[in-house]
N, C-alpha and C positions, 0 to 999 in steps of 0.2 A: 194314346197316340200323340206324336209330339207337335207340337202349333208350330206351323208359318210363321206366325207371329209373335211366338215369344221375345223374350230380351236376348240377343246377340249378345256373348261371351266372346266369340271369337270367329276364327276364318278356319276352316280346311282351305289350304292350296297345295297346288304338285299336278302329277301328271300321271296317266295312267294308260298303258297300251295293251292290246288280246294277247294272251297268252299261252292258248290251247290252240288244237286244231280239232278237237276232238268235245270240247262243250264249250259255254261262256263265259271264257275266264279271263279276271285282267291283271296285270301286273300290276298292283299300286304304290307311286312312289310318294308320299302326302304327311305333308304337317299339319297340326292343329295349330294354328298359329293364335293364341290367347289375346284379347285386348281388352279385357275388362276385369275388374275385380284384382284378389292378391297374387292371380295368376298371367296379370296383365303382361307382355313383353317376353313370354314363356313358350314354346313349342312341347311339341312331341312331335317325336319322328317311326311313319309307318310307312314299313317296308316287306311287302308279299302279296300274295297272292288270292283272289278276291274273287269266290263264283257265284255268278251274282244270280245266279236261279235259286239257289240254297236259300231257304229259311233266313236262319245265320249263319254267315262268315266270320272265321276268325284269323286275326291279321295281326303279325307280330310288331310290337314297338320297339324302336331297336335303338332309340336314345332321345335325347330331348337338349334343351337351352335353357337357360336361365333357371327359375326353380327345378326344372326340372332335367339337370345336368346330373349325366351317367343315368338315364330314365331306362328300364326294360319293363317289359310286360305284354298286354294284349290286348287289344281290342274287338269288338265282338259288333257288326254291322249289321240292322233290321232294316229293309227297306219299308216302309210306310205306304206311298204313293210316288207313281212315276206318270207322272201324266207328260201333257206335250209341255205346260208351262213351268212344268219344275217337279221337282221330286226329293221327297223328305225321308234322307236317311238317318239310324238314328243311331249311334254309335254307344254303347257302354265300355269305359276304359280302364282296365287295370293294371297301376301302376307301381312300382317300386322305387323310389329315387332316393337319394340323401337328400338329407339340410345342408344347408348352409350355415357354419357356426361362425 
C-alpha cells in the first residue's frame, strides 16, 4: 500500500468534473507535474475518463513536457484509502516518449 509519507516526486494538479448520469464517473483533466529527481520540471498530461467505484481505472496519456515531450500511454488508478482527511491514490504509468538528443 503506498505511504502518506513517502518522499514527494511530484504534484497531480488539474480538474476533474461527473461525467455520467448513469454511475460515478468523472472526467479527468490532470498533469503529473514532476519536481524532483531527472524528471524534475517534466509533466504528463491525463485526459479521460475515471470510474471511480472500479477496482482499476484506466486513463489515457495523451502528451507530456519536458522529458517527456510527444509522451502517450496510460495510466492505471488504485484508490488506497479515502477517508474524510485525505485519500491515497496510487497511479502506475505507462509511457512512451522520445529522448532528447
Amino acid at each position: 500500500m503506498p505511504d502518506v509519507n513517502s518522499e514527494t516526486v511530484g504534484r497531480a494538479q488539474g480538474v476533474y468534473a461527473f461525467a455520467s448520469q448513469s454511475d460515478f464517473s468523472l472526467l479527468m483533466v490532470l498533469n503529473f507535474a514532476f519536481t524532483e529527481g531527472k524528471y524534475n520540471g517534466s509533466t504528463l498530461s491525463v485526459l479521460g475518463s475515471n470510474h471511480v467505484l472500479s477496482t482499476v481505472r484506466e486513463m489515457p496519456i495523451v502528451g507530456g513536457s519536458g522529458v517527456f515531450r510527444f509522451a502517450h500511454g496510460y495510466a492505471q488508478a488504485r484508490t488506497y484509502d479515502n477517508s474524510t482527511v485525505h485519500t491515497i491514490v496510487e497511479y502506475n504509468v505507462y509511457v512512451f516518449h522520445y529522448l532528447r538528443v
